[in-house]
C-alpha positions as CSV (number, residue, x, y, z in Angstrom):
1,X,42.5,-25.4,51.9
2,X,39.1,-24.7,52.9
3,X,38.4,-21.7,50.8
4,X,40.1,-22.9,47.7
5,X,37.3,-26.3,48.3
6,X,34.8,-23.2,48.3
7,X,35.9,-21.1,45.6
8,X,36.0,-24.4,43.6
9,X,32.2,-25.1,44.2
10,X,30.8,-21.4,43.7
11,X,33.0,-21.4,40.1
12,X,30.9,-25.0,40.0
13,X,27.5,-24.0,40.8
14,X,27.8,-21.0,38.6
15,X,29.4,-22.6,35.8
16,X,26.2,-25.2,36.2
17,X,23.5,-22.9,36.5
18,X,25.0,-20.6,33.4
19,X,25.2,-23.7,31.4
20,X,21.5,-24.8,32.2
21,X,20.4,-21.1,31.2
22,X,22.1,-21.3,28.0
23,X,20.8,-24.8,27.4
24,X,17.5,-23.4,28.1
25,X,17.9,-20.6,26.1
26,X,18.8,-22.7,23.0
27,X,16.0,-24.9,23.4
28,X,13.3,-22.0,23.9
29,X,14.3,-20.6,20.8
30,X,14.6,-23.9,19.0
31,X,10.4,-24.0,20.4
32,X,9.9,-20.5,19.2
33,X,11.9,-21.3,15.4
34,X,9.2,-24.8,15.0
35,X,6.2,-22.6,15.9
36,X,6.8,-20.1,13.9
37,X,7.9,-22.4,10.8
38,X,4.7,-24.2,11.8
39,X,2.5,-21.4,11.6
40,X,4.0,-20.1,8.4
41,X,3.4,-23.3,6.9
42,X,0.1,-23.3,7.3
43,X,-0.6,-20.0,6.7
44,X,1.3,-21.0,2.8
45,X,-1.0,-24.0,2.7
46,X,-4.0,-22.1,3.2
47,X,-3.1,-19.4,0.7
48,X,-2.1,-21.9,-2.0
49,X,-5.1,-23.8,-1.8
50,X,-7.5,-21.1,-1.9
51,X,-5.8,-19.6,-5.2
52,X,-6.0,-22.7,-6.4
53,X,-9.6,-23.3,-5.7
54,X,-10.8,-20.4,-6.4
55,X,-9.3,-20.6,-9.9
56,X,-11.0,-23.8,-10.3
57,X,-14.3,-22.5,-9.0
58,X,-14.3,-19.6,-11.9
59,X,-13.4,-21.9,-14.7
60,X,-16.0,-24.2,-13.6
61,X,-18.6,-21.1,-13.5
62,X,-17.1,-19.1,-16.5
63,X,-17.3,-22.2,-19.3
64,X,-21.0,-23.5,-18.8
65,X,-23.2,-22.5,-21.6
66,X,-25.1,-19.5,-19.4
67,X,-26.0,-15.7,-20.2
68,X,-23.1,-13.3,-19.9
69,X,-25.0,-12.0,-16.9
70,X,-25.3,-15.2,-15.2
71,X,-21.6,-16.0,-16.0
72,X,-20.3,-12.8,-14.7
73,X,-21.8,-12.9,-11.4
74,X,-21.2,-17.1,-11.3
75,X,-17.1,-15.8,-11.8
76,X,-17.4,-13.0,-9.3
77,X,-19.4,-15.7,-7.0
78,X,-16.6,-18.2,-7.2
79,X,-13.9,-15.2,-6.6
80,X,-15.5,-14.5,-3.8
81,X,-17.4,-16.8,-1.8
82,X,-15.2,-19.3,-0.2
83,X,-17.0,-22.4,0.9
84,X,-14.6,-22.6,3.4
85,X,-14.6,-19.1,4.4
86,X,-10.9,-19.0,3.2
87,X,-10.9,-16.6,0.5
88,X,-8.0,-15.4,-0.7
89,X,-8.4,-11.2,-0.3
90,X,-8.1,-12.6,3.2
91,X,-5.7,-15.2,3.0
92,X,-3.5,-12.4,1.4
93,X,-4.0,-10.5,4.6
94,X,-2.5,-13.2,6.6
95,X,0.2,-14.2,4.7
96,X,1.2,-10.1,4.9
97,X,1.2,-10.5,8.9
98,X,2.7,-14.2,9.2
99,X,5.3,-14.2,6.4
100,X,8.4,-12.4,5.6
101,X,8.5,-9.7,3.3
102,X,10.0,-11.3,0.4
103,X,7.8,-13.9,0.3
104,X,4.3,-11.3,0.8
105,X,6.3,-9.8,-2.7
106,X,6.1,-12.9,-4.3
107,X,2.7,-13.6,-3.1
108,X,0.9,-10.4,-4.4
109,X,1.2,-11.0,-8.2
110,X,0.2,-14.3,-8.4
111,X,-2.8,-12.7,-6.6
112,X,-3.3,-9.9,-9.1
113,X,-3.1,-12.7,-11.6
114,X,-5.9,-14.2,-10.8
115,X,-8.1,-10.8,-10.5
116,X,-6.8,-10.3,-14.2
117,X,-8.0,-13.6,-14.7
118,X,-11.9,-13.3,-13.1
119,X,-12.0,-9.8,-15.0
120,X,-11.4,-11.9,-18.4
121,X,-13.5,-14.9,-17.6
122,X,-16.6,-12.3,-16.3
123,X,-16.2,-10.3,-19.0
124,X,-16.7,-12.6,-22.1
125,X,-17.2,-16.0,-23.2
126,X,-14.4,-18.1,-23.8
127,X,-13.2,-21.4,-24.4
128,X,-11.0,-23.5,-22.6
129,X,-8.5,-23.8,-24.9
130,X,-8.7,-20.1,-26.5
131,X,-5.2,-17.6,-26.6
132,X,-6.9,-15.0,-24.2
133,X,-7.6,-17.3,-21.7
134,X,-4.3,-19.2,-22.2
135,X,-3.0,-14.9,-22.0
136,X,-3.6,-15.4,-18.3
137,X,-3.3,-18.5,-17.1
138,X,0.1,-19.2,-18.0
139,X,1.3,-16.3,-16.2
140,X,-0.9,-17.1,-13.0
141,X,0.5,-21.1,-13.2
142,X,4.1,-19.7,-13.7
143,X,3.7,-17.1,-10.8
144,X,2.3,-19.9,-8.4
145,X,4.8,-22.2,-9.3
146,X,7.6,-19.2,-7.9
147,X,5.8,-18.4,-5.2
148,X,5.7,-22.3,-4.2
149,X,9.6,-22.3,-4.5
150,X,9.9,-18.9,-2.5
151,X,7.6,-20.3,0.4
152,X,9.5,-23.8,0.5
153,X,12.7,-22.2,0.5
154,X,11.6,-20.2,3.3
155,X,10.3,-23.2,5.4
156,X,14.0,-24.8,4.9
157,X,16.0,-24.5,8.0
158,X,18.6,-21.6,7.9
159,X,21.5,-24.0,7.0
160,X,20.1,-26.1,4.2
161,X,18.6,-22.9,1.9
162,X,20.1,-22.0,-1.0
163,X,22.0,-19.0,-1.6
């Protein structure tokens, strides 16, 4: 009687402590899943906004009424020179390192897009509303707008994506 009271409390104590381990286990990587989701999202933000602003820093320097000189180097300034030292050549680098590959794929024309785009603004003067401009920046919006989709989709908890 005794050592079935004692075989009953070892199978107990070990069914206890393997149940707090997995318990443990599950939450650490629950941690580990928010983090990293966390630091992807950022990382997306970051990239997002600098394409973005950057974009609008070019226009803003490529239509004034200025010298092609002076527009050229305003366009490659605004390329650039991140005011808040968040330019995307580097932004690029860190979504390579943070995010998966598929998304780094979809990341990397948009990105070429807009080096089209500076080349074509530095290189002439053009109007807002002109066909070459227009040539580039409907690819570049369209781009963005898929690599939004791929980087939300890949923020969505495993179960909820879509197929």
């Amino acid at each position: 009687m005794e050592l079935g009271t004692l075989v009953v409390a070892v199978v107990g104590a070990v069914f206890g402590v393997g149940t707090t381990l997995v318990t443990d286990l599950v939450r650490s990587r629950r941690e580990q899943d928010r983090y990293w989701n966390e630091t992807k999202r950022v990382v997306y933000a970051r990239f997002l906004t600098s394409l973005a602003q950057a974009h609008s820093r070019m226009i803003v320097a490529a239509f004034r009424e200025q010298s092609d000189d002076v527009r050229r180097d305003g366009v490659h300034d605004a390329f650039h020179n991140d005011p808040q030292h968040s330019d995307a050549k580097s932004l690029l680098r860190e979504l390579a390192i943070a995010s998966p590959d598929h998304v780094y794929q979809a990341a990397l024309p948009v990105y070429r897009q807009l080096r089209v785009m500076r080349e074509l603004l530095a290189a002439q003067p053009l109007r807002p509303e002109s066909a070459e401009y227009e040539a580039v920046r409907q690819p570049f919006f369209r781009d963005l707008e898929t690599l939004q989709k791929v980087m939300r989709d890949d923020l969505q908890p495993k179960t909820s994506r879509q197929p």
